[in-house]
VORODREN-908330 format. One record per atom (N, C-alpha, C): residue in one letter; y, x, z; atom name; residue number from 1; chain. Coordinates in Angstrom, 1 decimal, decimal comma. Example, Ala and Ser with C-alpha at 12.3 -4.5 7.8 and 13.67 -1.06 7.14 Angstrom:
<rs>
R type     yy     xx     zz atom seq mol
R    A   -5,7   13,2    7,8    N   1   A
R    A   -4,5   12,3    7,8   CA   1   A
R    A   -3,3   13,2    7,8    C   1   A
R    S   -2,2   12,8    7,1    N   2   A
R    S   -1,1   13,7    7,1   CA   2   A
R    S    0,0   12,9    7,9    C   2   A
</rs>
This chain:
<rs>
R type     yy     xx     zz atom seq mol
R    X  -21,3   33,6  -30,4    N   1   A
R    X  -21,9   32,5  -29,6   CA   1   A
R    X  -21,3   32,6  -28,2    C   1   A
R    X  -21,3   33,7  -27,7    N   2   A
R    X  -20,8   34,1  -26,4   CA   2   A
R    X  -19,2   33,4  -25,9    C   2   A
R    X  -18,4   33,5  -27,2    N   3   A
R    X  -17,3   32,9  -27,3   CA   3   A
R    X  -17,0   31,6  -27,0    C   3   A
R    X  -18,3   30,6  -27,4    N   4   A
R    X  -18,0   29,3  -27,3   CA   4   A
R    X  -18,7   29,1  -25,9    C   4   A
R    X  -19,3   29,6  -25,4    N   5   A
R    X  -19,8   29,5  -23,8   CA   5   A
R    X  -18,4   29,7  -23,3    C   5   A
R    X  -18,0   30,6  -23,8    N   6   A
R    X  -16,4   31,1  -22,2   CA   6   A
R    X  -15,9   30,1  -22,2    C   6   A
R    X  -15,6   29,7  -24,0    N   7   A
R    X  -14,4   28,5  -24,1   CA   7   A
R    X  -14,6   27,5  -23,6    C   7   A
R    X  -15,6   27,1  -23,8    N   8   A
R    X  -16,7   25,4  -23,1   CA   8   A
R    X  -16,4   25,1  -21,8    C   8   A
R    X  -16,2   27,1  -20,7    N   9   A
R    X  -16,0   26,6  -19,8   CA   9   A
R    X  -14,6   26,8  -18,7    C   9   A
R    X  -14,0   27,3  -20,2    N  10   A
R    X  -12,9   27,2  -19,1   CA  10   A
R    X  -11,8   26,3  -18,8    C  10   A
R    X  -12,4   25,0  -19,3    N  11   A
R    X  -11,4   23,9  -18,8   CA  11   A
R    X  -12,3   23,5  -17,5    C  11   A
R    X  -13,0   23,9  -16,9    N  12   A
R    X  -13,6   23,4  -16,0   CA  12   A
R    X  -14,4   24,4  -15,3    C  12   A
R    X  -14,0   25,9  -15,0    N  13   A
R    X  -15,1   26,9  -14,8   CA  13   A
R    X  -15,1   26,9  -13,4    C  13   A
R    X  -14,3   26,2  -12,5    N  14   A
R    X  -15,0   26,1  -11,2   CA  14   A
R    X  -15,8   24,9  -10,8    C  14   A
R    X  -16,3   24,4  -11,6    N  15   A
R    X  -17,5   24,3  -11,2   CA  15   A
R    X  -18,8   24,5  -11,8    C  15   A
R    X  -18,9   25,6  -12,7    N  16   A
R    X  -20,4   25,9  -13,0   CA  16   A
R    X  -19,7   27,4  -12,3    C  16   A
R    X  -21,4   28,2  -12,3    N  17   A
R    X  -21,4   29,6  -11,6   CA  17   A
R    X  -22,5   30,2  -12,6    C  17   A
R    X  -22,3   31,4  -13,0    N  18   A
R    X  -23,6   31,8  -13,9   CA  18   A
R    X  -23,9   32,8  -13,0    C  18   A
R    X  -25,3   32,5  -13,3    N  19   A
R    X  -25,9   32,8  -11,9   CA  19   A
R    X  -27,4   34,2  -12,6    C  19   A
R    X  -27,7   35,3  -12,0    N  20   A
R    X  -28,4   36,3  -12,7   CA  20   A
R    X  -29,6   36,3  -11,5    C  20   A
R    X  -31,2   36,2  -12,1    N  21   A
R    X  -32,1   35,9  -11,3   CA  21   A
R    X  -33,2   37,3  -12,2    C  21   A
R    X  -33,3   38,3  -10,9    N  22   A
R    X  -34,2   39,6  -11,4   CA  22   A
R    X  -35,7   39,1  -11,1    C  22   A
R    X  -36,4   39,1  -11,8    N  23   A
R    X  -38,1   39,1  -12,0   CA  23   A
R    X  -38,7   40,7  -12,2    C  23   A
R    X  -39,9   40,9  -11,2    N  24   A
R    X  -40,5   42,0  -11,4   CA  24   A
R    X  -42,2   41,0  -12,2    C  24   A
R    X  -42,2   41,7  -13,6    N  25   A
R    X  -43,8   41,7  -13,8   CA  25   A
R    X  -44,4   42,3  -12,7    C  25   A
R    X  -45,9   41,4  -12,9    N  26   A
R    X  -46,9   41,8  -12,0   CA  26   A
R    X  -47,8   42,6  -12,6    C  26   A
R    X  -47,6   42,9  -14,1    N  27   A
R    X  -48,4   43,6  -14,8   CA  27   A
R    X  -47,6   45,2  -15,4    C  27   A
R    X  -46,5   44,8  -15,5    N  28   A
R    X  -46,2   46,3  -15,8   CA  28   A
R    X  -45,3   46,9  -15,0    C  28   A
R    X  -44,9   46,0  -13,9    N  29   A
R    X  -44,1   46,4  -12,5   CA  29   A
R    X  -42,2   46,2  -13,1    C  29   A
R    X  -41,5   46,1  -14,5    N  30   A
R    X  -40,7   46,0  -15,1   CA  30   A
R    X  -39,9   45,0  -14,7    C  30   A
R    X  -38,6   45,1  -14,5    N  31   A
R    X  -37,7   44,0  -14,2   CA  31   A
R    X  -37,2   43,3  -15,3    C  31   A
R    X  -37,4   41,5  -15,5    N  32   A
R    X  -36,4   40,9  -16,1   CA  32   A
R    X  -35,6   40,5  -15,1    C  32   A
R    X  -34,4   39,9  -16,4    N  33   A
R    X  -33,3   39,4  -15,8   CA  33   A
R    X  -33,3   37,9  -16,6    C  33   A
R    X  -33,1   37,1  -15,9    N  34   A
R    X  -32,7   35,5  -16,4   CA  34   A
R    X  -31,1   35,3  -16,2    C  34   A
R    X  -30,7   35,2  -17,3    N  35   A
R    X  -29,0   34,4  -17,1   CA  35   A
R    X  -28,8   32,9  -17,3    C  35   A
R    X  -28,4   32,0  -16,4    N  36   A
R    X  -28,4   30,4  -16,3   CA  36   A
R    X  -26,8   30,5  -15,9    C  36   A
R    X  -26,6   29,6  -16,6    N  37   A
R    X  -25,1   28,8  -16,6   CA  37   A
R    X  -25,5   27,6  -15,5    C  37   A
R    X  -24,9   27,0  -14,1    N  38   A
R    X  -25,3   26,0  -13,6   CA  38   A
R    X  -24,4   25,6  -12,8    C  38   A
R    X  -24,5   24,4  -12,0    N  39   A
R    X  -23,3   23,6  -11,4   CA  39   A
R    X  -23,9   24,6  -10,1    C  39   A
R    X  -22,0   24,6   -9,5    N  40   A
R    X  -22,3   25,2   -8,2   CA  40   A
R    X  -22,8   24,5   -6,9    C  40   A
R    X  -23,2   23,7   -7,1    N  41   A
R    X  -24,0   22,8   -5,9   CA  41   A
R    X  -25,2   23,1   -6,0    C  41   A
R    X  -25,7   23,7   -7,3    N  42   A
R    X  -27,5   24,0   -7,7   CA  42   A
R    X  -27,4   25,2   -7,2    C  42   A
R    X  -26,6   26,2   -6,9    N  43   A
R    X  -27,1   27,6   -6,7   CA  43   A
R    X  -27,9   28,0   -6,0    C  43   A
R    X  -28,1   27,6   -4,2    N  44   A
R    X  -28,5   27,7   -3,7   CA  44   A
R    X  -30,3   27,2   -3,8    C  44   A
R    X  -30,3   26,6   -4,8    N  45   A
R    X  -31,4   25,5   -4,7   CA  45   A
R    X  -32,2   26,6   -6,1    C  45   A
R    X  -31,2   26,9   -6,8    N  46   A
R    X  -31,9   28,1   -7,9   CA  46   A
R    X  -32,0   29,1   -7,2    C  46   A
R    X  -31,9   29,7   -6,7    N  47   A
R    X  -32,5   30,9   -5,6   CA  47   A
R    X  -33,2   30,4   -4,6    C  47   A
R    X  -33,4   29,4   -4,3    N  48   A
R    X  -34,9   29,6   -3,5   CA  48   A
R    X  -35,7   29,1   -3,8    C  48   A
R    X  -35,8   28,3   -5,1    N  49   A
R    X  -37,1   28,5   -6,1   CA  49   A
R    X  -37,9   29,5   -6,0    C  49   A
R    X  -39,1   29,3   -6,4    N  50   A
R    X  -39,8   30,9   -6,7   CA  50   A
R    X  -40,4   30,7   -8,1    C  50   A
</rs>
């Protein structure tokens, strides 16, 4: 599956950015990680979400 993501984007990979967003639980103090594939004009605007 990973293969058809790269391929998808590499006729056009400057403009999406994959972008890695760390989350701490508040219950078991544990880090996730979220991985998003997204246009690079949203980056800024996905990081300062909360």
């Amino acid at each position: 599956m990973a293969k058809k993501v790269v391929a998808s984007l590499q006729s056009s990979g400057k403009d999406f950015a994959k972008v890695i967003k760390m989350n701490r639980s508040d219950k078991t103090g544990a880090y996730t990680f979220k991985e998003e594939i997204i246009p690079t004009d949203k980056v800024k605007e996905y990081f300062a979400k909360k």
